[in-house]
Jmol script that loads the backbone (N, CA, C; Angstrom):
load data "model"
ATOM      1  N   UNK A   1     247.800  40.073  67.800  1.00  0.00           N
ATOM      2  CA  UNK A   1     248.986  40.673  68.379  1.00  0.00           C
ATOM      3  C   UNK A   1     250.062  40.884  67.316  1.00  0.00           C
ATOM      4  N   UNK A   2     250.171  39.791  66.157  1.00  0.00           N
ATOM      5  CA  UNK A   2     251.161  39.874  65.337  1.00  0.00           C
ATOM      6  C   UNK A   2     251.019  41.524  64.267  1.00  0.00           C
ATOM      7  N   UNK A   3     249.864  40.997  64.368  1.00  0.00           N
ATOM      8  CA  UNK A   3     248.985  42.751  63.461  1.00  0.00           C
ATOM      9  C   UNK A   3     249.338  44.543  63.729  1.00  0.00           C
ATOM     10  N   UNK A   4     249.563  43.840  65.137  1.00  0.00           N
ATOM     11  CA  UNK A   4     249.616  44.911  65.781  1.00  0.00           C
ATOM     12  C   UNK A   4     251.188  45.569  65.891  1.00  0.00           C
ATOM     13  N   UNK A   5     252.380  44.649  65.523  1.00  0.00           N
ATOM     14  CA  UNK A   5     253.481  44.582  66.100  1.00  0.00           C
ATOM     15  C   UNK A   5     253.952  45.029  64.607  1.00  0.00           C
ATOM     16  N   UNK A   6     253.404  44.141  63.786  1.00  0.00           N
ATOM     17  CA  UNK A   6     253.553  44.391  62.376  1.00  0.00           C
ATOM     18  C   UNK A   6     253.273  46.334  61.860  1.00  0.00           C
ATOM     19  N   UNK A   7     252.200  46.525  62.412  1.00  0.00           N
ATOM     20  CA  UNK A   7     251.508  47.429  61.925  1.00  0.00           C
ATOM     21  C   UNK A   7     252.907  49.135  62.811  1.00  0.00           C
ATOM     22  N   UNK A   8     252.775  48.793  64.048  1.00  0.00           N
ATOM     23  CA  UNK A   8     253.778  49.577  64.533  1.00  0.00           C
ATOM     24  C   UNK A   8     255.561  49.759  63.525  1.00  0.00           C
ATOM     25  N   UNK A   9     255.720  48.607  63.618  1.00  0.00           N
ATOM     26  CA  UNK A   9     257.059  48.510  62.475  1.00  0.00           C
ATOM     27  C   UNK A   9     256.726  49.147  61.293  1.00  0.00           C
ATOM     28  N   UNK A  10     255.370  49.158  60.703  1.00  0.00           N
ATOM     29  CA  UNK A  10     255.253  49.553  59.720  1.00  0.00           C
ATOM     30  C   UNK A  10     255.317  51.313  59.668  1.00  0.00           C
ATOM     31  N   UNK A  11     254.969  51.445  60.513  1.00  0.00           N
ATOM     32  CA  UNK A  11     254.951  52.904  61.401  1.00  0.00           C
ATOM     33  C   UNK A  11     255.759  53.903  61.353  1.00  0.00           C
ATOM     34  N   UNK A  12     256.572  52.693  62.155  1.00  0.00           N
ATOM     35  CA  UNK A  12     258.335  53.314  62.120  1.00  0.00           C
ATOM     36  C   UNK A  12     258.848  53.643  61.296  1.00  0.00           C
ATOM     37  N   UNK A  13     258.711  52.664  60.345  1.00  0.00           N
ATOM     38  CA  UNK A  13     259.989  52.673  59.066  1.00  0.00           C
ATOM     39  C   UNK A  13     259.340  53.897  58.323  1.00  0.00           C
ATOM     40  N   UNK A  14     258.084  54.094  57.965  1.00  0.00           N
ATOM     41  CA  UNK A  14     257.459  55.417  57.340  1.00  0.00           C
ATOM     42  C   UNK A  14     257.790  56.717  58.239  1.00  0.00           C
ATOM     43  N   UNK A  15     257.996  56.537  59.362  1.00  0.00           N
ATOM     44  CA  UNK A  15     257.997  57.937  59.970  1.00  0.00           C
ATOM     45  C   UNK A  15     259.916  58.085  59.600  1.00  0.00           C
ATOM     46  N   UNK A  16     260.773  56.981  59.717  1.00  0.00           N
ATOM     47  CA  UNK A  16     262.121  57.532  59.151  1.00  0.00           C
ATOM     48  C   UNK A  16     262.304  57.731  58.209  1.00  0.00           C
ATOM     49  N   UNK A  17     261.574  57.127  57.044  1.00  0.00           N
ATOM     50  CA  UNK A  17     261.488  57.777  55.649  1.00  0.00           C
ATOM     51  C   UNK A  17     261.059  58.886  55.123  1.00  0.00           C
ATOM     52  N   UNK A  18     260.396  59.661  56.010  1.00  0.00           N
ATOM     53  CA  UNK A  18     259.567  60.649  55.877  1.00  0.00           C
ATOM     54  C   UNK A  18     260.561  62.090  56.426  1.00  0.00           C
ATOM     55  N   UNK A  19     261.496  61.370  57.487  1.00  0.00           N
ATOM     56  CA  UNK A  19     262.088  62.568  58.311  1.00  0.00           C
ATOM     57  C   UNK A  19     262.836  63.365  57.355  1.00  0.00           C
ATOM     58  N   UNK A  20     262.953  64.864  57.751  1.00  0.00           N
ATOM     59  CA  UNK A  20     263.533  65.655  56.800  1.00  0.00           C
ATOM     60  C   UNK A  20     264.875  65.501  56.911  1.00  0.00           C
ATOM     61  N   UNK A  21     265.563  66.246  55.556  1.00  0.00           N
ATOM     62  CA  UNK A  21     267.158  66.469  55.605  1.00  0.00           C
ATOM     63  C   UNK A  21     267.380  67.628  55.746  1.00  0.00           C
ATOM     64  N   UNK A  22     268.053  68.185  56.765  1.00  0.00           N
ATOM     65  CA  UNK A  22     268.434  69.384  56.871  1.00  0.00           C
ATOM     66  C   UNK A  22     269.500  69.425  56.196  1.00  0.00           C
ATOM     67  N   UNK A  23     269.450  70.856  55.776  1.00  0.00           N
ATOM     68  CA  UNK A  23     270.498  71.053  54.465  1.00  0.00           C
ATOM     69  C   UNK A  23     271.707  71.673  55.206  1.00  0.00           C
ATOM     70  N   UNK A  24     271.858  72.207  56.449  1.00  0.00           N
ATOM     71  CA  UNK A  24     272.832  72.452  57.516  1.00  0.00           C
ATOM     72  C   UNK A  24     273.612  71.424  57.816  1.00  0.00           C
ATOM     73  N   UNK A  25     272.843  69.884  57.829  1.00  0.00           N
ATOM     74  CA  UNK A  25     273.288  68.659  58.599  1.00  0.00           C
ATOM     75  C   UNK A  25     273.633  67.506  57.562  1.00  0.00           C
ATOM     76  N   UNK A  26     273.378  67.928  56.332  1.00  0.00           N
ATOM     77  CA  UNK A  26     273.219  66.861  55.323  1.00  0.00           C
ATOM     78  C   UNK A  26     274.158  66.274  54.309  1.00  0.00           C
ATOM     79  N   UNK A  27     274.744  65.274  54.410  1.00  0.00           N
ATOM     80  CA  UNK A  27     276.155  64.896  53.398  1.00  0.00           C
ATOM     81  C   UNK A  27     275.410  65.293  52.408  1.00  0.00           C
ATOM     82  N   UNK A  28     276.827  64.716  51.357  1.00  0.00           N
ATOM     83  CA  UNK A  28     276.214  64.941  49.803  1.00  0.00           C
ATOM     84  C   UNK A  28     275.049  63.657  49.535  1.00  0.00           C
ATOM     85  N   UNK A  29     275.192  62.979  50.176  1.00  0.00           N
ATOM     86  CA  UNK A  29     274.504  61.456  50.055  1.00  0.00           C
ATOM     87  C   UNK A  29     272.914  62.088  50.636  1.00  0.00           C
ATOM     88  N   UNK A  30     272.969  62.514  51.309  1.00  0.00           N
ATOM     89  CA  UNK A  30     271.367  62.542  51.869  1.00  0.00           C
ATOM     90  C   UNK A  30     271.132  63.723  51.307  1.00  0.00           C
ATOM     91  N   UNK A  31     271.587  64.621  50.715  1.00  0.00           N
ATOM     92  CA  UNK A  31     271.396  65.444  49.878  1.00  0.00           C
ATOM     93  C   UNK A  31     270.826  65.340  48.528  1.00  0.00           C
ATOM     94  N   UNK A  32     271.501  64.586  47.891  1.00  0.00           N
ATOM     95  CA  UNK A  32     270.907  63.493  46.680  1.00  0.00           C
ATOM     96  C   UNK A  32     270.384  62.566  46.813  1.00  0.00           C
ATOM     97  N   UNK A  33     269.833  62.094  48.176  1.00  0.00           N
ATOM     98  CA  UNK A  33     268.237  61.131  48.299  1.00  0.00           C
ATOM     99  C   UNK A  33     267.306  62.238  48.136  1.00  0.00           C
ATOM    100  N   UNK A  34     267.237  63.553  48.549  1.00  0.00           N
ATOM    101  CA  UNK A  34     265.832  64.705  47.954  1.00  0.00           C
ATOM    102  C   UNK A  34     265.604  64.355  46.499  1.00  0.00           C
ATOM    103  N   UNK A  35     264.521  63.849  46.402  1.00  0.00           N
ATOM    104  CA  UNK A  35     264.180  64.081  44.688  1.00  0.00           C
ATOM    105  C   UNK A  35     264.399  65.513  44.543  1.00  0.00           C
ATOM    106  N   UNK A  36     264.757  65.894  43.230  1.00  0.00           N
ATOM    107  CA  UNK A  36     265.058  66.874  42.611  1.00  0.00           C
ATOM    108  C   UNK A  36     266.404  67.538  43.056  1.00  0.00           C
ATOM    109  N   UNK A  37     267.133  67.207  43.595  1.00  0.00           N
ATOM    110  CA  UNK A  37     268.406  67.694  43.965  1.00  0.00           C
ATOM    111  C   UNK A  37     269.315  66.639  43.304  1.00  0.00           C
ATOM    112  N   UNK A  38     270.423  67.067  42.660  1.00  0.00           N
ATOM    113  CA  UNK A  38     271.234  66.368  42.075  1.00  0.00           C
ATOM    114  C   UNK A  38     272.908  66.467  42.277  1.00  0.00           C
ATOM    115  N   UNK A  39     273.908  66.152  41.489  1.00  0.00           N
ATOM    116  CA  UNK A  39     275.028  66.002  42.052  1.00  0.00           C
ATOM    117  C   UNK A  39     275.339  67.807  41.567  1.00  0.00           C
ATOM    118  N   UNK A  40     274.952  68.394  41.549  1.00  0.00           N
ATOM    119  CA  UNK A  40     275.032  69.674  40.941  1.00  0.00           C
ATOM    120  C   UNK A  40     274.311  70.606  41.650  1.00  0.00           C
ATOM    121  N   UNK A  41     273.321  70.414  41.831  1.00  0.00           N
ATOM    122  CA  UNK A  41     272.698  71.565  43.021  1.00  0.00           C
ATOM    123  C   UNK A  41     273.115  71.509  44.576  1.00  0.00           C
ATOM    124  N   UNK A  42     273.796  69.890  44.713  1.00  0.00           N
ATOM    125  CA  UNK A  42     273.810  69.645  46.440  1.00  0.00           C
ATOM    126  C   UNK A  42     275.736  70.239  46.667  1.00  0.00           C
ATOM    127  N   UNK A  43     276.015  69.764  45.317  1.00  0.00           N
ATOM    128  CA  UNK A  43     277.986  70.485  45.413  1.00  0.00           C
ATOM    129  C   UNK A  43     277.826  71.956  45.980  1.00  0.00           C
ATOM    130  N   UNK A  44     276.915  72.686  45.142  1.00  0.00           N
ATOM    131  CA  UNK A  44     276.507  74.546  44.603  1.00  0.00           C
ATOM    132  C   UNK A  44     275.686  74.101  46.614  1.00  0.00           C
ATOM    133  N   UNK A  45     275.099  73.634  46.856  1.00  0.00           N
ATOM    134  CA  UNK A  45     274.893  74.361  48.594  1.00  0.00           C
ATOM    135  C   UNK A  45     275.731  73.527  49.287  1.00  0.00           C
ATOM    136  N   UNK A  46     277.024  72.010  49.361  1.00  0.00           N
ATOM    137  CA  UNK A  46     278.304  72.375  49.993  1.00  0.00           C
ATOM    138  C   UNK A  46     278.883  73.451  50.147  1.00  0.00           C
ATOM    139  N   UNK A  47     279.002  74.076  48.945  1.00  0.00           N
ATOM    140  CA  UNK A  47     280.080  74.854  48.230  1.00  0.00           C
ATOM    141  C   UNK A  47     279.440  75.794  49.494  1.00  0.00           C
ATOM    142  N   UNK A  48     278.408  76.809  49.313  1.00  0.00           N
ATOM    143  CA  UNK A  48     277.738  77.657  50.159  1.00  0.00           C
ATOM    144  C   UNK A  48     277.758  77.364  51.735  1.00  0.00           C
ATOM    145  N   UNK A  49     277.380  76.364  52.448  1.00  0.00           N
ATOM    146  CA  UNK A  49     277.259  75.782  53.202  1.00  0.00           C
ATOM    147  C   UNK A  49     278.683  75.855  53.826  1.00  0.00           C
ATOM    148  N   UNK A  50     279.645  75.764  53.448  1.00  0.00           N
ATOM    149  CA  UNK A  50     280.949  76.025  54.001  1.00  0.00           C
ATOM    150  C   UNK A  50     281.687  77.409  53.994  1.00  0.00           C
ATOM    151  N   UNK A  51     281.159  78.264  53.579  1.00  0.00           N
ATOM    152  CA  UNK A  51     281.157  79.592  53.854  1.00  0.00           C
ATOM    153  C   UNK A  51     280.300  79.773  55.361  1.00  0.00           C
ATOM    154  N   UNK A  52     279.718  79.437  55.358  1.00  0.00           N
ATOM    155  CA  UNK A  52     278.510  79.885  56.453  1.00  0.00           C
ATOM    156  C   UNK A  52     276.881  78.846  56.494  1.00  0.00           C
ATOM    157  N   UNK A  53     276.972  78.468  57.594  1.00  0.00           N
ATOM    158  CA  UNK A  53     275.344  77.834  57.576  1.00  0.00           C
ATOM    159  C   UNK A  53     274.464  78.808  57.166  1.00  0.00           C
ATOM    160  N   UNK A  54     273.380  78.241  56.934  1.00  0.00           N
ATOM    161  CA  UNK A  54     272.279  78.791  56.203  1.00  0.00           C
ATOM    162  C   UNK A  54     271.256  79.003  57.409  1.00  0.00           C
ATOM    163  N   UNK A  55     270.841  79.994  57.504  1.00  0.00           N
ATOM    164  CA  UNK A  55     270.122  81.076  58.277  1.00  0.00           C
ATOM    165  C   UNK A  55     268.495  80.831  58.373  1.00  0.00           C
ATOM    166  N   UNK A  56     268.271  80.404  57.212  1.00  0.00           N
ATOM    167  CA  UNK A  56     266.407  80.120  56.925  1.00  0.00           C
ATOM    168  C   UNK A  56     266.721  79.929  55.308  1.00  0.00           C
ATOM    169  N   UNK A  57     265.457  79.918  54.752  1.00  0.00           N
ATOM    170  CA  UNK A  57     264.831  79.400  53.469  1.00  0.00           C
ATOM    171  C   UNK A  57     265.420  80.408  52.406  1.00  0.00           C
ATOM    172  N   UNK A  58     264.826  81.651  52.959  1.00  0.00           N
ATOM    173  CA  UNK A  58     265.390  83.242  52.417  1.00  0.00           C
ATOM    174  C   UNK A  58     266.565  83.268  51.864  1.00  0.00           C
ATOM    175  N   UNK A  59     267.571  82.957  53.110  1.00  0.00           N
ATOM    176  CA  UNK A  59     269.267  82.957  52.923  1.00  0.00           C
ATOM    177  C   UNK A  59     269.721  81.889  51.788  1.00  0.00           C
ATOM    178  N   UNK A  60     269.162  80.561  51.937  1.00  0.00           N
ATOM    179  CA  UNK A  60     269.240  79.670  51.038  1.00  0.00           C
ATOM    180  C   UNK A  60     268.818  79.908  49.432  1.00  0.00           C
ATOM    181  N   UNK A  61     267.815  80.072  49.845  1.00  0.00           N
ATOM    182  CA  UNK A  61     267.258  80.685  48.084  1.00  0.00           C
ATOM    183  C   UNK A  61     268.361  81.480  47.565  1.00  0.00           C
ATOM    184  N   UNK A  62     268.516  82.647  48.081  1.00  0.00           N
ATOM    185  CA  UNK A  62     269.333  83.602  48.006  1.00  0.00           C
ATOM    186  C   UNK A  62     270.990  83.521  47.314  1.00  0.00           C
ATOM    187  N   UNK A  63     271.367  82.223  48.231  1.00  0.00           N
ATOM    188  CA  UNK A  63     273.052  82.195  47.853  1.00  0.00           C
ATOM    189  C   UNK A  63     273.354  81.080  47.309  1.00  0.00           C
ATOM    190  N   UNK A  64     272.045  80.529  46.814  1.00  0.00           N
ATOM    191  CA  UNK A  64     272.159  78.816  46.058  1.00  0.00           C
ATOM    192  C   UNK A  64     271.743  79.563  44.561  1.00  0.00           C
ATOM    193  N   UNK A  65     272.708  79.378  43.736  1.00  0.00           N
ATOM    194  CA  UNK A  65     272.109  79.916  41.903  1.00  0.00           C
ATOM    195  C   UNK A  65     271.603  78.923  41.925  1.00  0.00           C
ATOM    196  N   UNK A  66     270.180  79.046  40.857  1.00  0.00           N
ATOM    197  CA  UNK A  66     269.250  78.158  40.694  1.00  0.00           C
ATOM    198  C   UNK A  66     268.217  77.686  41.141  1.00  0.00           C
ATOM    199  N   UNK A  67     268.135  77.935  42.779  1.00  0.00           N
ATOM    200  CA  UNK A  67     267.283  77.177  43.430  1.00  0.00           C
ATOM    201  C   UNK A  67     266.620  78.458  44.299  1.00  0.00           C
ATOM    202  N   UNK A  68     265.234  78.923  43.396  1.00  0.00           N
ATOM    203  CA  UNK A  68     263.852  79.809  43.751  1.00  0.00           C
ATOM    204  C   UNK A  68     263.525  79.021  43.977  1.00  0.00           C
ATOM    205  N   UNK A  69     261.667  80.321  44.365  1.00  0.00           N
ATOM    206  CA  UNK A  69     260.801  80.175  45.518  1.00  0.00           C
ATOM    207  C   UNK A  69     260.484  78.770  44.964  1.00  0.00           C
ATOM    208  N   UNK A  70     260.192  78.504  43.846  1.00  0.00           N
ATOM    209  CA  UNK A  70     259.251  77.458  43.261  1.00  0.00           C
ATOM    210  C   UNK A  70     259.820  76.186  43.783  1.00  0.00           C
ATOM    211  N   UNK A  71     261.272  75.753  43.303  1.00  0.00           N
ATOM    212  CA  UNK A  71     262.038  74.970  43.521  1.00  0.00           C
ATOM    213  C   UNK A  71     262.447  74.586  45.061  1.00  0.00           C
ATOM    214  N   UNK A  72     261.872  75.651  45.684  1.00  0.00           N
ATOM    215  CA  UNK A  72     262.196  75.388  47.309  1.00  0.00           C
ATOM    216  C   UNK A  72     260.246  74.823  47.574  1.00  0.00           C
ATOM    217  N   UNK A  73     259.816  75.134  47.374  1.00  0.00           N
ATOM    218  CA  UNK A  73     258.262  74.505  47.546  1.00  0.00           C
ATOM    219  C   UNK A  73     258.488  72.726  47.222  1.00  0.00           C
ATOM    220  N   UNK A  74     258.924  72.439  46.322  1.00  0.00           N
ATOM    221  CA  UNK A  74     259.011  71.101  45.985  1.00  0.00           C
ATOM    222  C   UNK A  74     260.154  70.458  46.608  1.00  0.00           C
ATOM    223  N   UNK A  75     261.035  71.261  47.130  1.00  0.00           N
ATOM    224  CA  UNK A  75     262.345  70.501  47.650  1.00  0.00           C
ATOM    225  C   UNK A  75     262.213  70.068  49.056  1.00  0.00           C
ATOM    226  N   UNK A  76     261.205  71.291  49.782  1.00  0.00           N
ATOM    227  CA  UNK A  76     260.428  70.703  51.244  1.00  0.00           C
ATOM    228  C   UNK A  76     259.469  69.749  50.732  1.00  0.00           C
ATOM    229  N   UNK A  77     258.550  69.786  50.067  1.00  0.00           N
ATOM    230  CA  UNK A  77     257.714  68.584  50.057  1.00  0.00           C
ATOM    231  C   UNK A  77     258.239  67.363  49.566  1.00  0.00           C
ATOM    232  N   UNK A  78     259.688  67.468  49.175  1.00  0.00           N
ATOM    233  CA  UNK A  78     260.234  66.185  49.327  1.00  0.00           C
ATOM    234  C   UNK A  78     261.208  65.796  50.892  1.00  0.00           C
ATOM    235  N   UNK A  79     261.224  66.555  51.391  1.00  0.00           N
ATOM    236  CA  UNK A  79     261.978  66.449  52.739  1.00  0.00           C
ATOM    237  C   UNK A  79     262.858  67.452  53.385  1.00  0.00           C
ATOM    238  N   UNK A  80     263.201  68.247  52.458  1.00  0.00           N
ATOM    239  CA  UNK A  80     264.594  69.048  52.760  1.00  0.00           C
ATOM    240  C   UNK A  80     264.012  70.394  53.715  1.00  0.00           C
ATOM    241  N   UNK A  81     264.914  70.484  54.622  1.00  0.00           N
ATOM    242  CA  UNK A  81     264.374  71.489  55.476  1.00  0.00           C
ATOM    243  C   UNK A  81     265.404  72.514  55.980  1.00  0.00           C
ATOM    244  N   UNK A  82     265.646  73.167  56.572  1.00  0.00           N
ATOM    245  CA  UNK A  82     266.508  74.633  56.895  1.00  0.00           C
ATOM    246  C   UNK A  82     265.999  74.651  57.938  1.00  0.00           C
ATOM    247  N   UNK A  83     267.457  74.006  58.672  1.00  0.00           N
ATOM    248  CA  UNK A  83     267.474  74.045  60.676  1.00  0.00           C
ATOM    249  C   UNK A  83     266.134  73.706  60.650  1.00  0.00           C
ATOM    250  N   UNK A  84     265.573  72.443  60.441  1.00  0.00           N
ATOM    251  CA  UNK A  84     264.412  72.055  60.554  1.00  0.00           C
ATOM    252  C   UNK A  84     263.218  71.893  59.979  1.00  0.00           C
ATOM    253  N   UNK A  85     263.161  73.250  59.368  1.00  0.00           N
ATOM    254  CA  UNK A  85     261.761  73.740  59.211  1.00  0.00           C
ATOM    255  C   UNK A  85     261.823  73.648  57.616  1.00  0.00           C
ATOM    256  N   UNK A  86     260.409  73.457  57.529  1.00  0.00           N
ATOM    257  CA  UNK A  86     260.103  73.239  56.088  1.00  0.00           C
ATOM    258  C   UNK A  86     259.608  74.957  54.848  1.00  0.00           C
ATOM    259  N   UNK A  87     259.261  75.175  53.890  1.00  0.00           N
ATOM    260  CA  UNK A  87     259.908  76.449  53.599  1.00  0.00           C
ATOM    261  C   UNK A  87     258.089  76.927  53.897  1.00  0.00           C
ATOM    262  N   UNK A  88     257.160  76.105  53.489  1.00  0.00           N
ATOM    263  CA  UNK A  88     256.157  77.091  54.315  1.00  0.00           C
ATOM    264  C   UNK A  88     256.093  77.098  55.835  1.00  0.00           C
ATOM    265  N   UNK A  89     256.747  76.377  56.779  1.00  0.00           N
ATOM    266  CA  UNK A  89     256.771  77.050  58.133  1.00  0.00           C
ATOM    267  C   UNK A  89     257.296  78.719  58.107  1.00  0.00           C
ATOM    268  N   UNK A  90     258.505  78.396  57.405  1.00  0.00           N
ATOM    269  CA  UNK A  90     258.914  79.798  57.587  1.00  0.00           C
ATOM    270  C   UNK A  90     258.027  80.542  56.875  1.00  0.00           C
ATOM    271  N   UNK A  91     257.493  80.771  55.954  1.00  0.00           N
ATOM    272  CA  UNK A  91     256.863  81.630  55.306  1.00  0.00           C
ATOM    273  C   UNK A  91     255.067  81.914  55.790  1.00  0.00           C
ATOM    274  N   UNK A  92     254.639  80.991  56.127  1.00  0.00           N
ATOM    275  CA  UNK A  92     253.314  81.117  56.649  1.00  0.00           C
ATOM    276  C   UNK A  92     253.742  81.677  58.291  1.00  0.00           C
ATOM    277  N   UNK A  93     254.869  81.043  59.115  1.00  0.00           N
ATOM    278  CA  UNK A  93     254.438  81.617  60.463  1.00  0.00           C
ATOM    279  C   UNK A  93     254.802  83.170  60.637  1.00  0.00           C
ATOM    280  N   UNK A  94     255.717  83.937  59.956  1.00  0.00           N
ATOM    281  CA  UNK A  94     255.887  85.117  60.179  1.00  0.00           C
ATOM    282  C   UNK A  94     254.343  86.325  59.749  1.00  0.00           C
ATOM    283  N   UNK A  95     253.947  85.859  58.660  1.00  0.00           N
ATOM    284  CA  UNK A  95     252.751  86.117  58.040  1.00  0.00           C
ATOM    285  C   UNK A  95     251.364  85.993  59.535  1.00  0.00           C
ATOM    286  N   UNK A  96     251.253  84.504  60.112  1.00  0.00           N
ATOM    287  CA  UNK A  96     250.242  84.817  60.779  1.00  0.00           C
ATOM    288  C   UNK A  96     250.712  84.956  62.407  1.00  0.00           C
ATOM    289  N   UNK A  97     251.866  85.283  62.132  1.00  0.00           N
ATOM    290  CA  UNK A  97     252.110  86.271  63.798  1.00  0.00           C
ATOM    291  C   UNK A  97     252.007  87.860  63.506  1.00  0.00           C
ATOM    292  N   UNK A  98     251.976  88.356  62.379  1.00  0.00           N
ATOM    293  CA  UNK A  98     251.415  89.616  61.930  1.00  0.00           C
ATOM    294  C   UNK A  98     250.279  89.891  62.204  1.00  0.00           C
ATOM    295  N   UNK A  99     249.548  89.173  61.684  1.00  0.00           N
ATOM    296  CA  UNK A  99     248.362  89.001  62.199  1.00  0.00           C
ATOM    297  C   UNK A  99     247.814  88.870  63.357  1.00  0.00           C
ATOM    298  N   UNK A 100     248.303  88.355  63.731  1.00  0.00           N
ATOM    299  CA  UNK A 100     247.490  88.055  65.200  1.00  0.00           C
ATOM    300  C   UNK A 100     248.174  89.445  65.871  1.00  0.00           C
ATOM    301  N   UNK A 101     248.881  90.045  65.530  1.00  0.00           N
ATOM    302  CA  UNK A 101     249.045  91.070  66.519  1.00  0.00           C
ATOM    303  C   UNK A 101     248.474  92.317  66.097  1.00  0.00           C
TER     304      UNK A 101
END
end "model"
wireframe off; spacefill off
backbone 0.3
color backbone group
């Protein structure tokens, strides 16, 4: 039973470590827990971010200097997400709803 109770906690704490940061919702602090984001790239999308929320991945890339396609591939696979979604959701689901239609 202890195994079991153990093993659930263990669970937990990985599934909150794991949860993304939305870059809409995200201080500067949880901004700079993303590996690869620093006190310099997360100021440069405040800075943006207070003009206007960010729309998708596209918009972000777009009005953040510095931070391409490449750099957004590694910044979701460390957590960071746009209103949620990680940058291949957006990019793979528009692609295979083309498709399918």
């Amino acid at each position: 039973m202890l195994k079991i109770v153990l093993g659930l906690i263990a669970a937990l704490c990985a599934a909150i470590c794991l949860a993304g940061v939305d870059v809409n919702k995200a201080s500067v602090a949880d901004l700079d827990s993303v590996k690869g984001i620093g006190p310099a790239m997360s100021g440069k999308i405040l800075d943006e971010r207070k003009k206007s929320p960010f729309k998708d991945w596209d918009d972000l890339i777009s009005r953040v200097k510095g931070l391409g396609q490449k750099n957004a591939v590694k910044l979701s696979a460390e957590g960071l997400t746009v209103n949620d979604k990680g940058f291949r959701e957006t990019v793979i689901a528009p692609a295979a709803s083309a498709v399918s239609k």
